[in-house]
C-alpha positions as CSV (number, residue, x, y, z in Angstrom):
1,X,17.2,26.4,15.7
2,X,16.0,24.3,18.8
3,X,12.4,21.8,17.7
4,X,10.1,21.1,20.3
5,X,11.1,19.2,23.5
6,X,7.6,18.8,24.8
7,X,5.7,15.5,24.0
8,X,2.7,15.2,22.0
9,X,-0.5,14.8,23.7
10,X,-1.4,10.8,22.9
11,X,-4.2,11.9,21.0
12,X,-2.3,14.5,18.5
13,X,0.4,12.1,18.1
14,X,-1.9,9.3,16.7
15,X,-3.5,11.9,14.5
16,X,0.3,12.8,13.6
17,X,1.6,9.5,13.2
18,X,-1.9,8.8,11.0
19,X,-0.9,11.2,9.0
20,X,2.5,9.9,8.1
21,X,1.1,6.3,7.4
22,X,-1.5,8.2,5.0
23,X,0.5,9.6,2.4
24,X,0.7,6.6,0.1
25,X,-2.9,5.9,0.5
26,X,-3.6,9.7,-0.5
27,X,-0.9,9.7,-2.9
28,X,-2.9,6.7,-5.1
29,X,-6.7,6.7,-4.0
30,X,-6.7,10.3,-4.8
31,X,-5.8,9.6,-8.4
32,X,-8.2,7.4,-9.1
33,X,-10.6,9.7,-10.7
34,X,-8.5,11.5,-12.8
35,X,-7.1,8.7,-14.6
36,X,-9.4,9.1,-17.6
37,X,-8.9,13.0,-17.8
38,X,-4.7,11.9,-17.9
39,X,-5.3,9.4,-20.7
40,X,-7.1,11.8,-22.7
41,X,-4.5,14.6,-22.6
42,X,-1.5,12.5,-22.2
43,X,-1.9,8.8,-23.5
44,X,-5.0,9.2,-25.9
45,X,-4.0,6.4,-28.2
46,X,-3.3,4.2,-25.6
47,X,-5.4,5.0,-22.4
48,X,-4.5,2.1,-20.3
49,X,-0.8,3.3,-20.3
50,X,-2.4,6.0,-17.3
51,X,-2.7,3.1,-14.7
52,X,1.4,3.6,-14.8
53,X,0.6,6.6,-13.3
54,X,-0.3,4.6,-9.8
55,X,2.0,2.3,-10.4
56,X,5.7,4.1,-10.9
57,X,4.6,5.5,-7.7
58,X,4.0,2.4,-5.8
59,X,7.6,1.6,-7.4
60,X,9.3,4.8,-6.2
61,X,7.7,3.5,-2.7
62,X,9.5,0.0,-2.8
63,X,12.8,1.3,-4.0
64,X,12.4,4.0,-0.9
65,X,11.5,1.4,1.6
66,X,15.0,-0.3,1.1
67,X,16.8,3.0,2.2
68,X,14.4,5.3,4.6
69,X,14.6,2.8,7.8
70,X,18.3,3.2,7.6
71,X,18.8,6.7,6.6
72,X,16.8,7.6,9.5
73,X,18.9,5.8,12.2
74,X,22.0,7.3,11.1
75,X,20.4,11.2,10.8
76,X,17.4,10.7,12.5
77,X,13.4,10.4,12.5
78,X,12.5,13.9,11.5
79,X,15.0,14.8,9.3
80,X,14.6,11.8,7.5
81,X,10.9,12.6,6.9
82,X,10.9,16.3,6.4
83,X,13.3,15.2,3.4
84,X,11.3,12.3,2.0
85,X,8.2,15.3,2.1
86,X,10.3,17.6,0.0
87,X,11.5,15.1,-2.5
88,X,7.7,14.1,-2.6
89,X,6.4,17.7,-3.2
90,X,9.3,18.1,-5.6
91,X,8.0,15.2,-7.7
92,X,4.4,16.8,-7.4
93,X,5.1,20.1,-8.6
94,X,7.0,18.2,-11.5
95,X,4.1,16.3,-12.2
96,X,2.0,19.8,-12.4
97,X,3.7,21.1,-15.5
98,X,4.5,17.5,-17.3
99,X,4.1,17.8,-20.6
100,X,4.3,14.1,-21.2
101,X,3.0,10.8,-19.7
102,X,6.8,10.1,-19.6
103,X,7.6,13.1,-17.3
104,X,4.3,12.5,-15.4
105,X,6.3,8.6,-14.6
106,X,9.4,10.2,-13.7
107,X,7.8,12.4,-11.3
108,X,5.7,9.9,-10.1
109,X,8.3,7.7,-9.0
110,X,9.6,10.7,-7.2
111,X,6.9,11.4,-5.0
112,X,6.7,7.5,-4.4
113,X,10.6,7.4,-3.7
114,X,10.2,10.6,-1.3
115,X,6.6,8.9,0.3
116,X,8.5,6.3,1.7
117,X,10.2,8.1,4.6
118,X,7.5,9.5,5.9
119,X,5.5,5.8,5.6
120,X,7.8,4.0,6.7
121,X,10.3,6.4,9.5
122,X,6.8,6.8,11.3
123,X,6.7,3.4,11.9
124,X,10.4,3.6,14.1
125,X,9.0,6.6,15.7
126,X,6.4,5.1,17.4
127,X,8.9,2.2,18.4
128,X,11.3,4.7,19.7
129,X,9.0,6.0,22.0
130,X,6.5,2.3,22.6
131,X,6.9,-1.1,23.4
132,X,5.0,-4.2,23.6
133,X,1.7,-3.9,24.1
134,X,1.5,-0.5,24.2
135,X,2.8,-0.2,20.7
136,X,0.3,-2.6,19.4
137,X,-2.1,-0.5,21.0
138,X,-1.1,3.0,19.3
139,X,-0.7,1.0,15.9
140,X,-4.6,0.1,16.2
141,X,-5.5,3.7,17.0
142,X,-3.1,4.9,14.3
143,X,-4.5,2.2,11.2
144,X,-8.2,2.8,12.6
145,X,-7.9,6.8,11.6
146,X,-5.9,5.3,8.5
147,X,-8.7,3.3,7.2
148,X,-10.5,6.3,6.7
149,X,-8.1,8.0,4.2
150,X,-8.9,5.4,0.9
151,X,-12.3,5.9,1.8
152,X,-12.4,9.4,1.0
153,X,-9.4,10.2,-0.7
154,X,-11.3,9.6,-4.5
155,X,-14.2,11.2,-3.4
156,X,-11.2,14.3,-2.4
157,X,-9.9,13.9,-6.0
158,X,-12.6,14.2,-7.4
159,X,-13.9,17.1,-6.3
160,X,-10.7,19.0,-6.6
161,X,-10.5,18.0,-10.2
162,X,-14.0,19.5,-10.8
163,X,-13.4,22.5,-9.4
164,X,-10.1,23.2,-10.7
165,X,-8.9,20.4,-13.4
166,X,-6.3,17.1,-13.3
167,X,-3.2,18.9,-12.7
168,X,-4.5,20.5,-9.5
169,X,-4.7,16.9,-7.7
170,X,-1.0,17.9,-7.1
171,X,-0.9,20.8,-6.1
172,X,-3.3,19.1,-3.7
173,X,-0.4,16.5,-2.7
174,X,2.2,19.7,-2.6
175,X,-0.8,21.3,0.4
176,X,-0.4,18.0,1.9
177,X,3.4,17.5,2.1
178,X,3.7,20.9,3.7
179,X,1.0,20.4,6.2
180,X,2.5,17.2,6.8
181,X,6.0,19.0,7.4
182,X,5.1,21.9,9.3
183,X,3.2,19.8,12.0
184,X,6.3,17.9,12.1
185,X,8.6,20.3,12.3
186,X,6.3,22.8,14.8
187,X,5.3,20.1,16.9
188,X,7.0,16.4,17.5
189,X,10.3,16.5,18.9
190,X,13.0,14.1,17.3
191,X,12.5,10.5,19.0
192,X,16.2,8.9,18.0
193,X,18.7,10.4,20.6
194,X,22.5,11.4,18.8
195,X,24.0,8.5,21.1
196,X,21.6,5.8,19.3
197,X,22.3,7.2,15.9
198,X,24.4,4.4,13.9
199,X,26.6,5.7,11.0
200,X,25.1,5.0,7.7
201,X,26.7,2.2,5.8
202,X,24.7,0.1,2.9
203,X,27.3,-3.4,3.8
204,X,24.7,-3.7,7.0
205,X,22.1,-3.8,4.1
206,X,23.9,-5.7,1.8
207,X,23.9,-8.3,4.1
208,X,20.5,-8.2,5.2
209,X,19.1,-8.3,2.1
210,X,21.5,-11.4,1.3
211,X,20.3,-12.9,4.5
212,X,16.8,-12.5,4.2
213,X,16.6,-14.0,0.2
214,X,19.2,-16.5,2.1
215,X,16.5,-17.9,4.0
216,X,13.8,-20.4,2.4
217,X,10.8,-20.0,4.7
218,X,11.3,-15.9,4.4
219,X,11.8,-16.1,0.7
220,X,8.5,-18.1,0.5
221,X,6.8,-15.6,2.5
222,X,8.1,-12.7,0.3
223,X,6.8,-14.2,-2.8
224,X,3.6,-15.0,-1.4
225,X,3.5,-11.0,-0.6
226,X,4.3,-10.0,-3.9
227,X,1.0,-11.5,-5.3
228,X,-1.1,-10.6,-2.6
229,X,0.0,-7.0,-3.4
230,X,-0.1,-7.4,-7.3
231,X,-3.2,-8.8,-7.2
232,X,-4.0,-5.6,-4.9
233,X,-2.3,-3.1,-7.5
234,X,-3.6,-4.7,-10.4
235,X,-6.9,-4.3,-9.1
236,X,-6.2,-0.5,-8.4
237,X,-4.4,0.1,-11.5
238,X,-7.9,-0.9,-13.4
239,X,-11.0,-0.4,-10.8
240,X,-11.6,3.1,-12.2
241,X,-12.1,1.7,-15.7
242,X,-14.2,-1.0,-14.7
243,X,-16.8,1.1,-13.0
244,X,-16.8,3.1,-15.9
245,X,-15.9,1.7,-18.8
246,X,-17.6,-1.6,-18.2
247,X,-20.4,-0.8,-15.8
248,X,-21.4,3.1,-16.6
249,X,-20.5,3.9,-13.3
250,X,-18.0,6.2,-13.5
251,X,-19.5,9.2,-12.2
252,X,-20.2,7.9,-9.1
253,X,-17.4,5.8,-8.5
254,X,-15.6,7.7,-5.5
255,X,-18.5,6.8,-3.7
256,X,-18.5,3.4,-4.4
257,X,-15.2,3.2,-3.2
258,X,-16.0,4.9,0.1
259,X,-18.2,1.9,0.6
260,X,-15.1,-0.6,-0.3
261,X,-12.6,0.8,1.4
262,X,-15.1,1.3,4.9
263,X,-16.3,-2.6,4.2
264,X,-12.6,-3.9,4.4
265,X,-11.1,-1.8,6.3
266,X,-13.0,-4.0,8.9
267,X,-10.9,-6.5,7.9
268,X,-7.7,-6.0,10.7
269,X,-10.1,-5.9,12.9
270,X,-11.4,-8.9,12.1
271,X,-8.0,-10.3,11.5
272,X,-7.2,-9.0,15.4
273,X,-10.0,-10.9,16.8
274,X,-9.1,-13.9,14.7
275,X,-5.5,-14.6,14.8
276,X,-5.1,-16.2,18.2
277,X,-7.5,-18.6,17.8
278,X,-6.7,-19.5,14.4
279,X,-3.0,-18.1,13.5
280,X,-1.8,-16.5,10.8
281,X,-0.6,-18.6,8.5
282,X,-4.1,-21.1,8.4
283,X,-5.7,-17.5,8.0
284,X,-3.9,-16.1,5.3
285,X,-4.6,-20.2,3.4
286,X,-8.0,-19.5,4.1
287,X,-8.2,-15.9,2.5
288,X,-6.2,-17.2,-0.8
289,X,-8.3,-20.3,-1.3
290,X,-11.7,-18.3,-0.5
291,X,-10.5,-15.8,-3.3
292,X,-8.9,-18.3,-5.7
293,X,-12.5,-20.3,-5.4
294,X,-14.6,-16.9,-6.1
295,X,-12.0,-15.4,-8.5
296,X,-12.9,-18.6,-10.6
297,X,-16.6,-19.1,-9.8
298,X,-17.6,-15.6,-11.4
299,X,-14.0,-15.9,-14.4
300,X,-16.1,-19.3,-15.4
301,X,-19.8,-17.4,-15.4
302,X,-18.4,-14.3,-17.2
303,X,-16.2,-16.3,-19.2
304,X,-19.8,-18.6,-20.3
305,X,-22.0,-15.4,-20.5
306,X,-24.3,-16.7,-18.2
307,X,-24.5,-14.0,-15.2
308,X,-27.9,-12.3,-15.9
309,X,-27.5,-8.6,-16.2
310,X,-29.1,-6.9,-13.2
311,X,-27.0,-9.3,-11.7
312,X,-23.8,-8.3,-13.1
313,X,-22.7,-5.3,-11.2
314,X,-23.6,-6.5,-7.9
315,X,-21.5,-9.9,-8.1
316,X,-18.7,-7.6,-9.3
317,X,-19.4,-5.5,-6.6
318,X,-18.8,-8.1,-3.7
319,X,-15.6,-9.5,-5.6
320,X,-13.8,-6.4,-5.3
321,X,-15.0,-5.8,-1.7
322,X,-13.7,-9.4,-1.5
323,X,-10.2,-8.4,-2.6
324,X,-9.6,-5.6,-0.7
325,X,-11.7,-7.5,2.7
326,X,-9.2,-10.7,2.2
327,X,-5.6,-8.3,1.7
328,X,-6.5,-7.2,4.9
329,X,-6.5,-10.3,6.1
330,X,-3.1,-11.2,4.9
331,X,-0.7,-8.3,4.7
332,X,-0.4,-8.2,8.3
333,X,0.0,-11.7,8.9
334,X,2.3,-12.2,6.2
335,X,5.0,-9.7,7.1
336,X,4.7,-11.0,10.8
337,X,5.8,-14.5,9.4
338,X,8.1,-13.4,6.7
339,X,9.5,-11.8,9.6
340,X,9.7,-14.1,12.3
341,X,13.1,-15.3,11.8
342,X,14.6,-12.3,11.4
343,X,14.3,-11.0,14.8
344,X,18.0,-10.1,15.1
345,X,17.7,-7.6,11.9
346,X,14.2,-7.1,12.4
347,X,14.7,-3.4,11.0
348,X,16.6,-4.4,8.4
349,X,14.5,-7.2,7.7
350,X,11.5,-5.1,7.8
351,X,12.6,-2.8,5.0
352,X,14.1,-5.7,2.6
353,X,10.9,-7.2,2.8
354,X,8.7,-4.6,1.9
355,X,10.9,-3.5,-0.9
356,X,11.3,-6.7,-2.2
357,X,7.6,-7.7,-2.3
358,X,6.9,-3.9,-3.1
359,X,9.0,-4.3,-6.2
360,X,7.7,-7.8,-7.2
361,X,4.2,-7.0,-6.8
362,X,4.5,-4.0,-9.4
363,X,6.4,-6.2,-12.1
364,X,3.6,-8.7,-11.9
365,X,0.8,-6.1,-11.6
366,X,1.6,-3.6,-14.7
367,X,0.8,-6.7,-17.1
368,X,-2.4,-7.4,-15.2
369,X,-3.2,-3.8,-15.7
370,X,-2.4,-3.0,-19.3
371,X,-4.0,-6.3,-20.5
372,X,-7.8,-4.2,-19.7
373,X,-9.9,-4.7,-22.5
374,X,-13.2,-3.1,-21.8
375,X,-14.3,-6.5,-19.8
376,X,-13.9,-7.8,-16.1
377,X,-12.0,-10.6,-17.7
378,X,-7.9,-9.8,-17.5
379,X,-8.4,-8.8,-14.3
380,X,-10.5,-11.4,-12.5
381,X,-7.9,-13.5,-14.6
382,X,-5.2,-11.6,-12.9
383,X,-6.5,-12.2,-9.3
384,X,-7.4,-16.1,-9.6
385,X,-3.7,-16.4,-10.9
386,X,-2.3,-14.6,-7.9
387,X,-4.7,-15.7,-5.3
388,X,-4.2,-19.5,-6.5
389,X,-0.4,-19.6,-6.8
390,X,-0.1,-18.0,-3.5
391,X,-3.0,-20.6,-1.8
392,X,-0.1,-23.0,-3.4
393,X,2.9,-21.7,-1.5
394,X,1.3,-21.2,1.6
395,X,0.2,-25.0,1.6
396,X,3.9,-25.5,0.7
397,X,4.8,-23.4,3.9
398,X,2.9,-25.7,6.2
399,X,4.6,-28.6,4.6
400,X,8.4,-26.9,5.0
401,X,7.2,-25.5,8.7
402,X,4.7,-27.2,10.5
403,X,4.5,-25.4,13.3
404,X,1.6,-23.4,14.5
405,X,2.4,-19.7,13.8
406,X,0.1,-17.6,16.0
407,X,1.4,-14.2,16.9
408,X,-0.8,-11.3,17.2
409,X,1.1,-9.6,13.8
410,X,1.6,-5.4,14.4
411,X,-1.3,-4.1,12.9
């Protein structure tokens, strides 16, 4: 059967390409809510152990991100995400009728493992069919709808789980994977011509991934990633908990994190505006030592007991809209640095890197996570650790690389 062979409209392609990006977002903002339900049913004696439900699919994602780039160039864009959607609906439906938190993990990491084509293959397509500027420019319009996904996705969650219970949030992700496929498959055309197609073949990767860890500014970089996202996942893993366990807020939560995710999801913007004039690496110093210096500001007055209590929620309130606000100040940044060198793999490159720092972030945010004790302490911990020991590497960066790094980073 012949796909299309007429071009998207700009406009429906961004919306498209949005979508793509969104799955992962969807696929862990959209739990948030249900988390306690889970833990009840599930993990009763041990309720923490749900967070592992967000973050075996964050681990599926990373171990995904090594393969999809080059799966795709060898059978192509569309094929390679109408099969990560059906191994992610697969793990959903799984996930439906598990009868244990261990099954639940298992499928989870399937749905993260088949997320990753679709996140990351949409990515190549719009650099199979842009360039330069250009690209940049569809990349804004495509993270601008994107931001708006985290907002609402809890808020999604939780009303599907009123109306019809926990297990229906996946049936909710199957209705999403299909959508996701049949506008694919009805509508874009396949971007990676048969003649560009390379055979696939995991020595190229094998020695990307030897070349990358090879190099000591990239490996810096990398680790510096891994704790801005486990600091990121950590904080995730546990937010749910802390606006309900700790604060009483539980019930309204999804809307409190409408108001976080809108707040720094300003951030690229900011980080747009910023970048030229100040470049990325003295940025992403100055987002680690701003978080490392109000991590440990409110750790030492929670810690001593004095924060008075009307002012307790709001301070917590503006440190996690200070976590998410300052990641968007790095991410991009980072990966533009990590991969500066690399330019002559920069696909390759691109999916070691993420996998990598993916994978690294999870090991170092599961601990974070299960150490939740019914206080803000493990996790503000958590974050000052990260925050401080990554201010400490990028200081070390500037010392091994003195050069002024200011590329506008891909959004």
């Amino acid at each position: 059967m012949t796909g299309p062979q007429r071009a998207l409209s700009q406009g429906e392609f961004i919306a498209l390409m949005a979508m793509m990006m969104a799955t992962v977002a969807f696929s862990i903002d959209a739990m948030l809510p249900v988390l306690p339900e889970i833990a009840a049913e599930l993990s009763p004696d041990a309720p923490n152990k749900s967070q592992l439900i967000l973050t075996s699919f964050v681990m599926g994602m990373g171990l995904g991100t090594f393969f999809a780039g080059p799966i795709s160039d060898a059978i192509g864009r569309k094929t390679t995400i109408l099969a990560g959607f059906a191994l992610y609906a697969f793990g959903a439906i799984v996930a439906t009728f598990a009868p244990t938190l261990e099954t639940l993990l298992f499928a989870r990491l399937v749905q993260g493992l088949g997320a990753a084509g679709p996140r990351i293959v949409s990515t190549a397509m719009i650099r199979d069919l842009y360039a330069g500027r250009r690209m940049a420019q569809i990349l804004s319009f495509v993270t601008m709808i994107f931001i708006l996904v985290p907002a609402i996705a809890p808020f999604t969650g939780s009303l599907i789980i009123a109306a019809f219970g926990w297990r229906s949030i996946f049936v909710a992700f199957v209705g999403f994977s299909m959508i996701g496929a049949f506008w694919m498959t009805l509508r874009q055309p396949e971007t990676l011509a048969p003649e560009h197609r390379r055979a696939l073949a995991f020595a190229p990767l094998k020695r990307a991934l030897v070349e990358v860890v090879s190099h000591p500014m990239v490996r810096l970089y990398i680790a510096v990633l891994s704790l801005g996202f486990a600091q990121l996942f950590a904080m995730l893993s546990s937010i749910q908990q802390l606006f309900d366990e700790v604060f009483g807020r539980g019930d309204s939560f999804p809307l409190w994190f409408m108001a976080i995710a809108i707040v720094s999801g300003s951030a690229t913007v900011i980080n747009a505006r910023l970048v030229m004039r100040l470049g990325m690496r003295r940025l992403a110093i100055a987002a680690f030592s701003s978080q490392t210096v109000i991590s440990a500001v409110l750790l030492l007055a929670n810690s001593a007991g004095i924060v008075p209590a009307p002012l307790a929620f709001p301070l917590f309130f503006v440190w996690v809209v200070s976590v998410f606000f300052l990641a968007g100040l790095t991410f991009g940044n980072l990966n533009a640095l990590a991969l500066e060198p690399m330019g002559h793999i920069a696909g390759m490159a691109a999916s070691t890197v993420g996998g990598v720092s993916t994978v690294l972030s999870v090991l170092i945010a599961v601990p974070i996570g299960l150490a939740f004790n019914g206080t803000t302490l493990p996790v503000m911990m958590g974050t000052f650790l990260c925050s401080a020991l990554a201010w400490w590497l990028m200081r070390k960066s500037r010392e091994a690389d003195p050069t002024p790094r200011t590329t506008v980073p891909t959004p």
